[in-house]
Backbone as a ProteinNet text record, in pm:
[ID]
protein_1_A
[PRIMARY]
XXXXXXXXXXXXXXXXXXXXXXXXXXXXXXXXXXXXXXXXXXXXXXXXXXXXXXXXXXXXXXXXXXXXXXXXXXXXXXXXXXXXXXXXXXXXXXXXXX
[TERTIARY]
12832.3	12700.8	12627.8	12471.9	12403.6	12309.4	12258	12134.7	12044	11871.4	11800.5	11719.5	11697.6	11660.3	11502.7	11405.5	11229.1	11214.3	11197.4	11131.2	10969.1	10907.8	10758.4	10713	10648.6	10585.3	10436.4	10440.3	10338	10175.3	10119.1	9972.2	9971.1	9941.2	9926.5	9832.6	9916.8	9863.4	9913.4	9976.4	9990.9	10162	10229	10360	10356.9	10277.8	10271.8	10242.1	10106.3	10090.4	10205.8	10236.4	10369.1	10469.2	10526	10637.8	10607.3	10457.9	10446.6	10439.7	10356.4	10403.3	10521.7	10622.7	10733.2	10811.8	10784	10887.8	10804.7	10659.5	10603.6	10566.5	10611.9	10534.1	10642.8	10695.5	10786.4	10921.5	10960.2	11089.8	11123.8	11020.7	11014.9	11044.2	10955.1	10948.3	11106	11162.6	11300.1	11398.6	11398	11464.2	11450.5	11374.9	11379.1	11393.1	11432.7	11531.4	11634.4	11644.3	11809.5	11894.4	12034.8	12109.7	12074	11931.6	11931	12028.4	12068.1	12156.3	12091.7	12059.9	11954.8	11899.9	11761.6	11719.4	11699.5	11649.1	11633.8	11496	11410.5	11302.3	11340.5	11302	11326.2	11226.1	11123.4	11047	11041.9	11028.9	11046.3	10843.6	10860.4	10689.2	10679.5	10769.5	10769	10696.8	10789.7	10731	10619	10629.2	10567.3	10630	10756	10818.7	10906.1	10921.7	11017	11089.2	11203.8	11266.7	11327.7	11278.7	11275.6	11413.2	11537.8	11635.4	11681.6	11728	11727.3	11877.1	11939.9	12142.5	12107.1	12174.7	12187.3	12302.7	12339.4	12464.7	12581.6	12459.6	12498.2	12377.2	12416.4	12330.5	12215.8	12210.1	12157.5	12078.2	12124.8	11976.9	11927.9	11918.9	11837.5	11776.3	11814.2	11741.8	11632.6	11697.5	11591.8	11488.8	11466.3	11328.4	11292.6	11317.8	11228.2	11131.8	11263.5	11205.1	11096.3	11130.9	11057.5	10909.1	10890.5	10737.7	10712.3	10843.9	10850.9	10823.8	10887	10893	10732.6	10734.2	10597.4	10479.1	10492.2	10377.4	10411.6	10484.5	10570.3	10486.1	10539.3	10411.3	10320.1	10268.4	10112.4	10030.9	10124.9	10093.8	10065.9	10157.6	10230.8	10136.4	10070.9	10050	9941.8	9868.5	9759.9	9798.9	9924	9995.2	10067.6	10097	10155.7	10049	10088.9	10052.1	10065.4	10167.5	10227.8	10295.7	10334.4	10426.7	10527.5	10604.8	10760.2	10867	10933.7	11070.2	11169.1	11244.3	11290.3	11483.2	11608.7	11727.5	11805.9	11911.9	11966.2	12160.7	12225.7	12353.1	12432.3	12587	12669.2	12710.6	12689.8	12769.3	12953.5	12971	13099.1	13217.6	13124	13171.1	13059.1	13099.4	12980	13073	13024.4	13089.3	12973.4	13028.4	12940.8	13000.3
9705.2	9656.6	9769.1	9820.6	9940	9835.4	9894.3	9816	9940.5	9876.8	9955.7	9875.9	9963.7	9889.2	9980.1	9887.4	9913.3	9903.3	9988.4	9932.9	9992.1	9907.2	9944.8	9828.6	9917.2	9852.1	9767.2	9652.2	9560.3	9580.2	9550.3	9491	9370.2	9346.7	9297.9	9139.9	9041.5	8926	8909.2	8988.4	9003.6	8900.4	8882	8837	8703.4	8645.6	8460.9	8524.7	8634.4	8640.4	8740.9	8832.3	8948.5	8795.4	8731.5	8642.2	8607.9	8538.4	8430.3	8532.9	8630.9	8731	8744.5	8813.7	8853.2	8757.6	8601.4	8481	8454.1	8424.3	8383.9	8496.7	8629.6	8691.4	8792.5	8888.4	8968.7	8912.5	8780.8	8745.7	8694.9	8615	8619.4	8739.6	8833.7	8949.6	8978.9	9008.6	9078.3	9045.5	8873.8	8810.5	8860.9	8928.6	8963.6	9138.8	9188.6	9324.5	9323.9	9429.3	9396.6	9492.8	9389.7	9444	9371.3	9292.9	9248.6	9139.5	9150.5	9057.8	8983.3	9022.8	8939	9021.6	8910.6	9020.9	8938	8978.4	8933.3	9018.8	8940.8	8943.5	8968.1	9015.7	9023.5	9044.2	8981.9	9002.6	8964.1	9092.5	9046.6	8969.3	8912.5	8869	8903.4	8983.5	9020.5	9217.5	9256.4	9388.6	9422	9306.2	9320.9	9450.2	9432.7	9549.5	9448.5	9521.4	9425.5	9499.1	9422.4	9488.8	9427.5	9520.6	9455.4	9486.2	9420.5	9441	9390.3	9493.8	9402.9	9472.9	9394	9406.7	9423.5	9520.7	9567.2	9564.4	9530.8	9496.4	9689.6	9795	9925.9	9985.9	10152.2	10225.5	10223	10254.3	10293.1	10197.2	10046.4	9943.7	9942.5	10012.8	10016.8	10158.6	10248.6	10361.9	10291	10229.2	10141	10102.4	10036.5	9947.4	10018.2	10139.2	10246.9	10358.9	10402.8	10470.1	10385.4	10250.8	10175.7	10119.4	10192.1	10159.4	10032.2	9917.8	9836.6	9823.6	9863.8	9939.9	9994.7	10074.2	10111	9990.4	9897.6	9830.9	9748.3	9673.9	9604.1	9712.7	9809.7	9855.2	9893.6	9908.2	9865	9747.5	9678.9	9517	9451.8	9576.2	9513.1	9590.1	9694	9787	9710.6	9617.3	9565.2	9479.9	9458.2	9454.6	9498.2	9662.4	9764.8	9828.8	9876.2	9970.1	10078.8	10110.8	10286.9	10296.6	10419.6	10394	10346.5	10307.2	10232.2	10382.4	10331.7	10449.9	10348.5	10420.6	10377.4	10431.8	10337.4	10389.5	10345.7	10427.2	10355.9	10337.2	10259.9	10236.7	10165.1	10165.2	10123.5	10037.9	9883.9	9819.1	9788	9804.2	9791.6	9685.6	9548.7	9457.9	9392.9	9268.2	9103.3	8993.9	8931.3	8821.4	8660.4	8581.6	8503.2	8351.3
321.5	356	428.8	372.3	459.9	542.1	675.1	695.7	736.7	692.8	727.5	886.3	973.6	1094.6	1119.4	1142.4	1140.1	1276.9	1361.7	1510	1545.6	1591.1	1589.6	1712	1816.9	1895.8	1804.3	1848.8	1799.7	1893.8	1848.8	1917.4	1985.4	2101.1	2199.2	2125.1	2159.6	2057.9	1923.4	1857.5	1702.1	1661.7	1769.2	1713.1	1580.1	1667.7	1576.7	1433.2	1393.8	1283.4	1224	1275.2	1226.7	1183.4	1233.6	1221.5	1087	1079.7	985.4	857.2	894	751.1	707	811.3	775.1	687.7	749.3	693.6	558.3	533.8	405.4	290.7	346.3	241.4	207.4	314.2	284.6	305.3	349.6	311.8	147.5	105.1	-42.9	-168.3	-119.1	-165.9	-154	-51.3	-13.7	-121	-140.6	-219.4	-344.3	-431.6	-536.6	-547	-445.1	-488.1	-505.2	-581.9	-603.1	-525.7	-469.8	-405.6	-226.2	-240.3	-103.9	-20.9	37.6	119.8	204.7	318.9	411.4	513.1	587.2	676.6	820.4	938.4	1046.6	1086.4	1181.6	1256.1	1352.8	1428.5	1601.4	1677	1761.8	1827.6	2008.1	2085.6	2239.7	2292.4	2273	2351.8	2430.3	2552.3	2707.8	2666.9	2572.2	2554.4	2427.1	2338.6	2180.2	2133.6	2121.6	2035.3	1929.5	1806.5	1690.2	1653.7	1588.5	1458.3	1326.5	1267.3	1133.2	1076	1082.8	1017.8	876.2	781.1	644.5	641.2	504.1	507.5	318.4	297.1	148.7	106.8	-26.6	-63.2	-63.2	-100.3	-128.3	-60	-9.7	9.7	-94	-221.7	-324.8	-333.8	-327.1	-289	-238.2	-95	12.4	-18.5	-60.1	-135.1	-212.6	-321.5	-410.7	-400.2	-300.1	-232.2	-159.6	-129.5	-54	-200.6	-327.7	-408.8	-487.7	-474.8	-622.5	-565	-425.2	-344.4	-307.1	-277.4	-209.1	-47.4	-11.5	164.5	199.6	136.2	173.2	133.7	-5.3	32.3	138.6	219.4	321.1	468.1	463	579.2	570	489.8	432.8	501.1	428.3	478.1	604.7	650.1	822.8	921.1	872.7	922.2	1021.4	1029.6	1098.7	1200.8	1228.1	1328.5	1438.9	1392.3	1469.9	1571.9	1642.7	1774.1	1722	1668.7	1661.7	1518	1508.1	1376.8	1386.8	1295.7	1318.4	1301.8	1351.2	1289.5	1214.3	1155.3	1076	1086.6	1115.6	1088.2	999.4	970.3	856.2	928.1	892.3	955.1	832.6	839	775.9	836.6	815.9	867.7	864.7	1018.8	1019.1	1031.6	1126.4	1113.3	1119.2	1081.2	1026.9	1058.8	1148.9	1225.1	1125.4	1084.4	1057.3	1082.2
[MASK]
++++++++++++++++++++++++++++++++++++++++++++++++++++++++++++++++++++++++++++++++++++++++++++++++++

């Protein structure tokens, strides 16, 4: 399992609508790449910082939805929510407790 992890300070006020995007528009979306596993939201309301964590079945899928201009329309999208740019990491997951 790879995960890619998005952190980007938000705009001050912006969480309720970032959420509702993330869950109605780009969680749908997610579902139809291939190789996606699942993803998580994370938002602090105390600092308005997030992260956008998504779980790929292989590296190469998470390559995928970055080469096939998925990702980018996703912060595109998002982009009217952010403060700053996001950074972006990538990690191998090592263990998954579920």
């Amino acid at each position: 399992m790879y995960a890619r992890i998005i952190q980007v300070q938000l705009l001050p006020g912006s969480i309720t609508g970032a959420t509702e995007y993330f869950r109605d528009s780009v969680g749908p979306a997610l579902k139809q790449q291939v190789g996606f596993s699942n993803s998580r939201a994370l938002f602090n309301d105390e600092t308005n910082k997030c992260l956008l964590v998504t779980l790929w079945e292989t590296a190469e899928a998470r390559t995928a939805s970055e080469t096939n201009g998925f990702l980018q329309g996703v912060m595109t999208s998002m982009k009217k929510f952010f403060a700053g740019p996001p950074t972006i990491d990538y990690y191998e997951v090592a263990v998954q407790v579920a």
